[in-house]
Z-matrix of the N, CA and C atoms (Angstrom, degrees):
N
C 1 1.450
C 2 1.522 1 108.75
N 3 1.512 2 113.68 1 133.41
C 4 1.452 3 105.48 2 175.61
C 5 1.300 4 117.98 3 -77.66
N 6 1.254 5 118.75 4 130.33
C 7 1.563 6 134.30 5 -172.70
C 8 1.453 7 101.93 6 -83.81
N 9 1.393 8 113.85 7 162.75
C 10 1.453 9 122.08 8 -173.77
C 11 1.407 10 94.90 9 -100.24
N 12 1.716 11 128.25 10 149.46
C 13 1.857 12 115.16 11 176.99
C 14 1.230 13 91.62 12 -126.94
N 15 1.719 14 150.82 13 8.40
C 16 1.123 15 157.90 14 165.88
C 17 1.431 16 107.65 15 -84.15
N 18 2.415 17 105.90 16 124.96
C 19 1.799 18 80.59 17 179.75
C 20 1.295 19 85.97 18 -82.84
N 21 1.466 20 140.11 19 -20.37
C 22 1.481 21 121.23 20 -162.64
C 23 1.566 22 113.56 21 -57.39
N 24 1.126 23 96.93 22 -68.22
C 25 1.880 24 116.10 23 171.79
C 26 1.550 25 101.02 24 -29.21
N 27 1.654 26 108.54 25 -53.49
C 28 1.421 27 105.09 26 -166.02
C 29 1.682 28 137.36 27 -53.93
N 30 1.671 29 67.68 28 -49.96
C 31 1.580 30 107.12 29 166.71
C 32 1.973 31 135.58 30 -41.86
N 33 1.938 32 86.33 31 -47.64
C 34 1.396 33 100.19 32 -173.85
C 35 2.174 34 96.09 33 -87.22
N 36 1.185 35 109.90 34 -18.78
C 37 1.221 36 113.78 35 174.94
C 38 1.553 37 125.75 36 -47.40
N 39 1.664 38 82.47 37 -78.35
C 40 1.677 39 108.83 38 170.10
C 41 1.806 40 107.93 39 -35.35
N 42 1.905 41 106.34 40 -59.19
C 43 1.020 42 119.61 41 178.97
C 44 1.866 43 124.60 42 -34.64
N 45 1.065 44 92.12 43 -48.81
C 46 1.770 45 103.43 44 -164.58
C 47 1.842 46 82.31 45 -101.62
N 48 0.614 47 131.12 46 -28.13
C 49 1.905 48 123.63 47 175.82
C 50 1.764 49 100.01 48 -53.68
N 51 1.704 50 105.57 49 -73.65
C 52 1.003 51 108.55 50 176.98
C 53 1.708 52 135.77 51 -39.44
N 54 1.784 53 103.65 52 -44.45
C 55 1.304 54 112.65 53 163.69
C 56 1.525 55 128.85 54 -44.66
N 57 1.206 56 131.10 55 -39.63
C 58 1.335 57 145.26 56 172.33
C 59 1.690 58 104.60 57 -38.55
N 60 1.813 59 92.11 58 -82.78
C 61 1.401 60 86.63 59 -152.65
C 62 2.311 61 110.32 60 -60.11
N 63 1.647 62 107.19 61 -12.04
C 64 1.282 63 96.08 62 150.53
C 65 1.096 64 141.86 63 -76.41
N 66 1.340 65 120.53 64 -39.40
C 67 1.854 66 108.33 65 160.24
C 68 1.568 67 118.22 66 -39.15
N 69 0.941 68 114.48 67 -34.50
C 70 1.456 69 108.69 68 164.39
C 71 1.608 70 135.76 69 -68.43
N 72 1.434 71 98.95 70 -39.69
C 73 1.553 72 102.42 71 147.16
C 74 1.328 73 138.79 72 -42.85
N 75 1.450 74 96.46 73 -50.61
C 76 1.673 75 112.85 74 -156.26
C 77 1.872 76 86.87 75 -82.57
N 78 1.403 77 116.43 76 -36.71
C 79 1.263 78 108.30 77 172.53
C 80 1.370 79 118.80 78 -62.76
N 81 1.332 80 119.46 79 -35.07
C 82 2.055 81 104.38 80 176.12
C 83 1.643 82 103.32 81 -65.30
N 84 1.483 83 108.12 82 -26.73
C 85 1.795 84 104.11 83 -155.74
C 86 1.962 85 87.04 84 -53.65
N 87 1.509 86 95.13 85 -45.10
C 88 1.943 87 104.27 86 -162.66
C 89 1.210 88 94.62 87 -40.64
N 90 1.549 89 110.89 88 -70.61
C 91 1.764 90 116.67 89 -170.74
C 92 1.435 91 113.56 90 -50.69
N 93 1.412 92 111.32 91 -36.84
C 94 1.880 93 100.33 92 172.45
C 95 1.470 94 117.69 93 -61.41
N 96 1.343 95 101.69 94 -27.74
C 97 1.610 96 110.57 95 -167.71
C 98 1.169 97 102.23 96 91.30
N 99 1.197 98 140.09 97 54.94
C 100 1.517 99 135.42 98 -174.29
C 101 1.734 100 103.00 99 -113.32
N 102 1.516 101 101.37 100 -42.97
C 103 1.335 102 105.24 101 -178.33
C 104 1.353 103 111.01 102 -139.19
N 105 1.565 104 106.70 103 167.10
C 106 1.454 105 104.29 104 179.58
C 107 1.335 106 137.11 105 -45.13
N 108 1.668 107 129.89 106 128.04
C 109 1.441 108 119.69 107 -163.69
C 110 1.810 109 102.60 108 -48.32
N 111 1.392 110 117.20 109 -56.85
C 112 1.316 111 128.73 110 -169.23
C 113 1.869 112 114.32 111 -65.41
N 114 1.186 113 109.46 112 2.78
C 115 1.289 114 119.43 113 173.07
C 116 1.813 115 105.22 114 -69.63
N 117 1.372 116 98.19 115 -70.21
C 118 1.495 117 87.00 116 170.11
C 119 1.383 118 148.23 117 -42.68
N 120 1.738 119 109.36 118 -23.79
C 121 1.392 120 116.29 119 153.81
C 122 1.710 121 123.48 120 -56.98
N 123 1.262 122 120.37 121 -22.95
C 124 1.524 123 115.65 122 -164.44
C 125 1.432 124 92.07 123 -111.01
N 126 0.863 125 122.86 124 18.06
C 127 2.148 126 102.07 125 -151.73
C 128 1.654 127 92.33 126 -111.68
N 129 1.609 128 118.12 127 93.85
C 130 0.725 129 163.38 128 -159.98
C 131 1.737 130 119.53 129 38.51
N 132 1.000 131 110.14 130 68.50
C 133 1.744 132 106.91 131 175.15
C 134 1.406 133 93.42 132 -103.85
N 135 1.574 134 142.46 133 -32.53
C 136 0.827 135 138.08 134 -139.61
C 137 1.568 136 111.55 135 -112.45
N 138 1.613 137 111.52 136 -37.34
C 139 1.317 138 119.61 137 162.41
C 140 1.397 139 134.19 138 -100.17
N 141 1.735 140 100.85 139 -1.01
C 142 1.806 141 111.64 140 -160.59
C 143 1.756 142 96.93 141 -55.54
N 144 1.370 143 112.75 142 -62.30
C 145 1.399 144 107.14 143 179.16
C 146 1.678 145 131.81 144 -35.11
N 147 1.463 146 102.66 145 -53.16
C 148 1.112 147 109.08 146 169.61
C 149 1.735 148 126.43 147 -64.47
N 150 0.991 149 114.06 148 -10.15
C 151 1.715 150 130.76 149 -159.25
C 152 1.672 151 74.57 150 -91.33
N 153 1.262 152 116.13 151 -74.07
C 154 1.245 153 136.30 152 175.22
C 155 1.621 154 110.84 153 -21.78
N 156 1.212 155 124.02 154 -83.87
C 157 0.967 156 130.04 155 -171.66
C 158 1.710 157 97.58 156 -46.71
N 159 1.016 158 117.20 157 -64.99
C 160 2.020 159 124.36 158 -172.62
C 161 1.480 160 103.81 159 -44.55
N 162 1.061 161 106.81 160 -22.87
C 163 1.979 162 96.46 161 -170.79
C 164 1.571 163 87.20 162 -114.46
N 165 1.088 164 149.34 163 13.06
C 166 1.435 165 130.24 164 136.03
C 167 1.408 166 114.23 165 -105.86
N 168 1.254 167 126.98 166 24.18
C 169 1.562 168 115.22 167 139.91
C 170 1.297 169 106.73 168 -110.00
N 171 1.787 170 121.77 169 -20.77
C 172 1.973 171 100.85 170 158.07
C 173 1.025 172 123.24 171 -43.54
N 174 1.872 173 113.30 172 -55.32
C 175 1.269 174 118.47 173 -170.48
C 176 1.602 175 112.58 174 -61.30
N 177 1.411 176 122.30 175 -30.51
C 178 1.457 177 125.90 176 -172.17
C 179 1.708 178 99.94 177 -55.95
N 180 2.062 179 111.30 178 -56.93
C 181 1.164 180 103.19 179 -139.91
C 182 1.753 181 95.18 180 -97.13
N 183 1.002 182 103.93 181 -16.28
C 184 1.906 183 112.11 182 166.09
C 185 1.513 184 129.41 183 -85.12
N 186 1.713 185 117.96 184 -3.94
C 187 1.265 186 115.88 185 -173.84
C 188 1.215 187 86.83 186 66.59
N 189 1.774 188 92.46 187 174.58
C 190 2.190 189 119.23 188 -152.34
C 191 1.808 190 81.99 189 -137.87
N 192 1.574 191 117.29 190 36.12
C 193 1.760 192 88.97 191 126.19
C 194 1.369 193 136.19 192 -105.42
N 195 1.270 194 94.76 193 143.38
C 196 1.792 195 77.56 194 -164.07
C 197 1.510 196 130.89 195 117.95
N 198 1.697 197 108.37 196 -24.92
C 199 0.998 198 138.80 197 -177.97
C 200 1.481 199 107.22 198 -4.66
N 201 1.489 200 94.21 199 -69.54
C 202 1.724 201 110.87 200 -153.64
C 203 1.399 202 92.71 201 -71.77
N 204 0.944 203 161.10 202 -94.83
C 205 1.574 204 152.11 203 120.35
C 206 1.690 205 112.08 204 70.07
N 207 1.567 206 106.11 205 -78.12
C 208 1.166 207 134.72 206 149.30
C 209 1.700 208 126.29 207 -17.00
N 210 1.822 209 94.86 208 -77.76
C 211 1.554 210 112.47 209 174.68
C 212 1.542 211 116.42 210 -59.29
N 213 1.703 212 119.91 211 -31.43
C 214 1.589 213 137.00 212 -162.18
C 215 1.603 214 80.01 213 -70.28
N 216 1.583 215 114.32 214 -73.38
C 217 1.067 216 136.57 215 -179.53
C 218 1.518 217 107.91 216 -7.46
N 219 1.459 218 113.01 217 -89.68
C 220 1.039 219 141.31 218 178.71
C 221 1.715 220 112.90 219 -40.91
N 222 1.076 221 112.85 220 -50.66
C 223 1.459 222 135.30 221 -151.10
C 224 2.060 223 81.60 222 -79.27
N 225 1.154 224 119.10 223 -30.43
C 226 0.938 225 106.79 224 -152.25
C 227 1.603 226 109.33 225 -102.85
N 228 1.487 227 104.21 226 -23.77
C 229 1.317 228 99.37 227 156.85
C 230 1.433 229 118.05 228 -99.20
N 231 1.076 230 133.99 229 10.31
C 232 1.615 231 133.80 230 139.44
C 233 1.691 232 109.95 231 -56.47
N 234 1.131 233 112.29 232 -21.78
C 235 1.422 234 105.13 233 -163.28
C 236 2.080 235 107.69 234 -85.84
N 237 1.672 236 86.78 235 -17.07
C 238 1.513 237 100.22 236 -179.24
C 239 1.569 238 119.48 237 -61.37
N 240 1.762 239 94.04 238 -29.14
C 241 1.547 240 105.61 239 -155.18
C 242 1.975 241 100.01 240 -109.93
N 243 1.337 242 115.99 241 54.80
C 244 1.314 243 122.31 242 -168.43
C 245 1.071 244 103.22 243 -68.09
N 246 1.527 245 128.19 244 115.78
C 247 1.615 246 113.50 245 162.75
C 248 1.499 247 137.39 246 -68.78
N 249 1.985 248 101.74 247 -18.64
C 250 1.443 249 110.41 248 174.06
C 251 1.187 250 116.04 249 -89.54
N 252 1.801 251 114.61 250 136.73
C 253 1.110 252 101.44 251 -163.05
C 254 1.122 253 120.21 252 -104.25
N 255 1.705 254 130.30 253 149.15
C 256 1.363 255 127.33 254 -149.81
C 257 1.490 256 124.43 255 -57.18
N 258 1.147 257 118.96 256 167.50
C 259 1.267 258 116.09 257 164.66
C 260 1.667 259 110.60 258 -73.98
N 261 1.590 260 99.49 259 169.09
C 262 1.521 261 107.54 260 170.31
C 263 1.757 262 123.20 261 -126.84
N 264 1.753 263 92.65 262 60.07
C 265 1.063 264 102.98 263 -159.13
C 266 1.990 265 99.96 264 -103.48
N 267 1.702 266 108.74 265 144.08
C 268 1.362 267 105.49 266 -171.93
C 269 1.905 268 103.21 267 -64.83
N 270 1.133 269 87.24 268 147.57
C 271 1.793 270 95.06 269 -178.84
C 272 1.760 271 96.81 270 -96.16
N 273 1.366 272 87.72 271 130.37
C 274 1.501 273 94.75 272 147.55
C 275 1.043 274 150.04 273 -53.55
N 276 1.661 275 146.81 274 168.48
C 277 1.078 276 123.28 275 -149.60
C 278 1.901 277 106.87 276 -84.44
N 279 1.036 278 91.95 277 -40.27
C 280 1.787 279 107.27 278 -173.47
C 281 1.864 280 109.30 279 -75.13
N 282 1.662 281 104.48 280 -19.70
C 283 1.334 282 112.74 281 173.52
C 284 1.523 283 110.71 282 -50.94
N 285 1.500 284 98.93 283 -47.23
C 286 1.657 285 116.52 284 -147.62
C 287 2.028 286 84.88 285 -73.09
N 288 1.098 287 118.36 286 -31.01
C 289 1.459 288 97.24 287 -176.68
C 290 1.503 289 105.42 288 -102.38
N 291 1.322 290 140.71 289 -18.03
C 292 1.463 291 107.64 290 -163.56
C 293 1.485 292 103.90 291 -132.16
N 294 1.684 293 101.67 292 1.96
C 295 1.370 294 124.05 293 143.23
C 296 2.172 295 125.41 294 18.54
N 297 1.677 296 74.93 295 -100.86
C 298 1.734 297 103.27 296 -175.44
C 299 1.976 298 96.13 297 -78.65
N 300 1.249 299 115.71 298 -18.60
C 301 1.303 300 97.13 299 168.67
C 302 1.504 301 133.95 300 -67.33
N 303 1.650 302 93.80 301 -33.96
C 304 1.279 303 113.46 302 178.39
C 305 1.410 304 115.30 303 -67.70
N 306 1.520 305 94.36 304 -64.05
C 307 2.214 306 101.53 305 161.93
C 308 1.406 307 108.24 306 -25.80
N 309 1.606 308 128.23 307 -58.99
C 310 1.494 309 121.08 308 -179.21
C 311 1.685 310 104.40 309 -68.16
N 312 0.947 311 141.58 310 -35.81
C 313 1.651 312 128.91 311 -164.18
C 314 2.011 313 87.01 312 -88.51
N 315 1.212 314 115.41 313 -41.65
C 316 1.699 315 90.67 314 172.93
C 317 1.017 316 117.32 315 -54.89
N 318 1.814 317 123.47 316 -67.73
C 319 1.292 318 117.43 317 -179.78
C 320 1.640 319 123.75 318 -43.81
N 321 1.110 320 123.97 319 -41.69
C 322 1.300 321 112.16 320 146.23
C 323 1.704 322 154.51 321 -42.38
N 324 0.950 323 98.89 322 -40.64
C 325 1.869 324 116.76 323 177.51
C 326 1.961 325 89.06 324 -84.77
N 327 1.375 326 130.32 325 -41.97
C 328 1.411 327 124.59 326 -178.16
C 329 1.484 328 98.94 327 -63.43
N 330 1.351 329 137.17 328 -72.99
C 331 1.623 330 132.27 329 158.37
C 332 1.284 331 120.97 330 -7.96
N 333 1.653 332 119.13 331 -75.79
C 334 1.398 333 122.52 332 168.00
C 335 1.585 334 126.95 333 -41.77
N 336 1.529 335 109.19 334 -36.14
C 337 1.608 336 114.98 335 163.95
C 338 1.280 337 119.02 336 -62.16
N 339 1.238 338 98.84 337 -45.60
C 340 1.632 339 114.13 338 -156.16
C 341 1.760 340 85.23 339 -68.97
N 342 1.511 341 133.31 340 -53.59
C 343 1.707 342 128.08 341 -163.17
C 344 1.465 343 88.96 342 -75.00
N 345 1.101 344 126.26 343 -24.64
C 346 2.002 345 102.47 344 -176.98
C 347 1.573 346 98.73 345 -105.72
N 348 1.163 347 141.61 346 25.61
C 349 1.261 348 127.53 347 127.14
C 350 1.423 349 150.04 348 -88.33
N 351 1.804 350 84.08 349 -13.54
C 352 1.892 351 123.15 350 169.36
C 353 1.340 352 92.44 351 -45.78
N 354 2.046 353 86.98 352 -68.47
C 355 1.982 354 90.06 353 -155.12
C 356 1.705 355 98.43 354 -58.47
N 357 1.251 356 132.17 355 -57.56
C 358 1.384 357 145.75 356 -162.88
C 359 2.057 358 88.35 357 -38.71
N 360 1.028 359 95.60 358 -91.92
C 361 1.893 360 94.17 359 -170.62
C 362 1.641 361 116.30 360 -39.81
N 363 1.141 362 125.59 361 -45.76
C 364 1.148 363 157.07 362 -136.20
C 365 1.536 364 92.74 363 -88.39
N 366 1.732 365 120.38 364 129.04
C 367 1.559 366 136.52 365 148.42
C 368 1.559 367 113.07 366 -27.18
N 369 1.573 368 126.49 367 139.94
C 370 1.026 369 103.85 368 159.12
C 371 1.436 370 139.65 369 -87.99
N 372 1.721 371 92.99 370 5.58
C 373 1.569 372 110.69 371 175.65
C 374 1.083 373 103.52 372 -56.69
N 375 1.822 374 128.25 373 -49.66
C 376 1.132 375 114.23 374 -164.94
C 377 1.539 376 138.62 375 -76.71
N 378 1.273 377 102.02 376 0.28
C 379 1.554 378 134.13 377 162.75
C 380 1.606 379 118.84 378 -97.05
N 381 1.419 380 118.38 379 55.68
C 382 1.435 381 94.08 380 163.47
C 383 0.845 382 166.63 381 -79.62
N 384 1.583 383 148.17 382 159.40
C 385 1.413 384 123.26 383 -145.15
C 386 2.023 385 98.84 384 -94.76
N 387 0.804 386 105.69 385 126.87
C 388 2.089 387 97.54 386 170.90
C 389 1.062 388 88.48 387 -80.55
N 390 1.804 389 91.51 388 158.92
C 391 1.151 390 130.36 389 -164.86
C 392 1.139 391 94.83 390 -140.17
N 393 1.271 392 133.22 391 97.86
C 394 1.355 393 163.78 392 172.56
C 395 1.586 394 130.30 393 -61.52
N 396 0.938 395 140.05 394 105.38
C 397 1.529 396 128.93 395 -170.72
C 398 1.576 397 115.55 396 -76.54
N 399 1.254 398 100.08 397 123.92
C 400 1.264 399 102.11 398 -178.34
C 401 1.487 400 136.49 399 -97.45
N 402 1.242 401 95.04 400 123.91
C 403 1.830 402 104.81 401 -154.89
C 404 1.315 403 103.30 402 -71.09
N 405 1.624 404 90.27 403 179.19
C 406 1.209 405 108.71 404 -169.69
C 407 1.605 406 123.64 405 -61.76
N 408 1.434 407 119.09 406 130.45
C 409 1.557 408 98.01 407 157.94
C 410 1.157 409 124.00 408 -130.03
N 411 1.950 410 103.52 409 162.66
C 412 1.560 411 106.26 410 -169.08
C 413 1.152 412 115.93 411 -123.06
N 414 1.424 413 135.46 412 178.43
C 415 1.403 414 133.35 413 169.63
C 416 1.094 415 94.94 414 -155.84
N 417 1.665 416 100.88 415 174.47
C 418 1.141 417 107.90 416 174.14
C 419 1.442 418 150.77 417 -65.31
N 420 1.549 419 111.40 418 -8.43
C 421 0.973 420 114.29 419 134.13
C 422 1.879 421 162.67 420 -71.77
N 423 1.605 422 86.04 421 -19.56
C 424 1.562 423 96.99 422 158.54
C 425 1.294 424 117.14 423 -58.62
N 426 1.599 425 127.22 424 -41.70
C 427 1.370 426 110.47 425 179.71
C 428 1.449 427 122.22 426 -116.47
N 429 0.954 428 109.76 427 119.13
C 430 1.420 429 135.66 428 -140.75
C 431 2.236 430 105.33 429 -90.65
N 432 1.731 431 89.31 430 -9.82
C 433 1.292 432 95.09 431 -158.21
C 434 1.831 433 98.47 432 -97.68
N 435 1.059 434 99.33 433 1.31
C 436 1.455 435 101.34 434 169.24
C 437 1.472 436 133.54 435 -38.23
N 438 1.882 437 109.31 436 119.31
C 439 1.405 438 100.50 437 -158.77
C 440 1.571 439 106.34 438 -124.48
N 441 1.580 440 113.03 439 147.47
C 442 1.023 441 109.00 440 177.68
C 443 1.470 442 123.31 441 -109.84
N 444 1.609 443 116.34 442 155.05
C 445 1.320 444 92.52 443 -168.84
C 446 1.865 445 103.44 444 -117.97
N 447 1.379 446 125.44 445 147.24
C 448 1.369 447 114.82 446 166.62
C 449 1.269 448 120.84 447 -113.76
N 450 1.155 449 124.69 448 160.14
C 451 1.387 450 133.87 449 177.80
C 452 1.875 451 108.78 450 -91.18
N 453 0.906 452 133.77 451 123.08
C 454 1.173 453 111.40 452 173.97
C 455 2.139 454 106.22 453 -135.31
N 456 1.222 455 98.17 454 30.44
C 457 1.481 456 114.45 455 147.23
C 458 1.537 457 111.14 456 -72.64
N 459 1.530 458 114.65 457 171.98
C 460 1.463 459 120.37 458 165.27
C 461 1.969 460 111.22 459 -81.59
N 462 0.973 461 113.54 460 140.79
C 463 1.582 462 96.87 461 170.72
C 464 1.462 463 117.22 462 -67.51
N 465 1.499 464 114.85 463 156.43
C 466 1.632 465 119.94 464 -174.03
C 467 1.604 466 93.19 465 -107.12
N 468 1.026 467 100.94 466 -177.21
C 469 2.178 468 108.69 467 173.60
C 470 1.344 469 87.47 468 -162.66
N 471 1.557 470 101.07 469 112.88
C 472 1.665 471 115.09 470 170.06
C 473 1.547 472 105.63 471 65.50
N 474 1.317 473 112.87 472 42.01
C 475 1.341 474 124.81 473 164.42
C 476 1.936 475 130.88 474 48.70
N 477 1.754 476 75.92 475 22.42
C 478 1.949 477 108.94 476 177.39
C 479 1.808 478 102.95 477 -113.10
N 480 1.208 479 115.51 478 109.80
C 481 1.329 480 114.05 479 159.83
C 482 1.241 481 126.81 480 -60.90
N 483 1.459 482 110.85 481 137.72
C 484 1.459 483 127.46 482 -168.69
C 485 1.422 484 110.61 483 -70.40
N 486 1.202 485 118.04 484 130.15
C 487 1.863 486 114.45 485 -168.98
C 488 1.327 487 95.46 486 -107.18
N 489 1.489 488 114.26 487 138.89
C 490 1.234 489 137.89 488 -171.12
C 491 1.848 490 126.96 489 -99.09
């Protein structure tokens, strides 16, 4: 399969890939009444690219464990900083409470798509793996200087000595 080697290209890909299968979400939430009708108009046309692009240079400069984690992450405080501005449409009754919860579990699950379609399209050059130096280790026998300490008072209980 040809891989994508652009993070921009990659980025705005993943981005608007991912957007799809949520507009469709965010559209049943409307019809359930879960969330605002006018939610589904904004819910990501406006930032998917950009969301996109940011979680394939996380994923580039952090490695892809974690990915989905990562993208939720990300996706979700992108979702804080909306530049389009909302509608002023009356909320429904069930909107008004489970609403902004839902907004956070979309913006999330859209993130998580959006980083496993990065890696999915995406070169693996442009993800590399670090190679980490691996420290030192010790046990208990390397240090030899190990000290113990004793008490050789009587013990107290509740800071009253025990009378004999």
């Amino acid at each position: 399969m040809l891989k994508i080697r652009d993070r921009v290209l990659l980025g705005t890909v993943s981005g608007l890939l991912a957007s799809l299968p949520m507009l469709y979400l965010v559209g049943r939430e409307a019809e359930w009444g879960l969330v605002n009708p006018g939610q589904g108009l904004l819910a990501g046309r406006s930032t998917a690219p950009t969301v996109g692009i940011a979680t394939t240079y996380l994923l580039s400069l952090t490695g892809t464990e974690g990915a989905l984690f990562k993208g939720a992450a990300l996706s979700t405080v992108a979702g804080l900083f909306s530049p389009a501005p909302r509608p002023r449409i009356p909320n429904p009754a069930g909107a008004q409470v489970v609403g902004p919860i839902m907004g956070l579990v979309n913006r999330a699950l859209f993130g998580g798509l959006c980083a496993a379609l990065a890696i999915y399209l995406g070169d693996d050059r442009l993800f590399p793996q670090h190679k980490w130096a691996q420290g030192p280790t010790y046990s208990h026998e390397d240090y030899p200087y190990a000290q113990t300490i004793t008490i050789k008072s009587p013990p107290t209980y509740g800071g009253v000595p025990e009378r004999r």
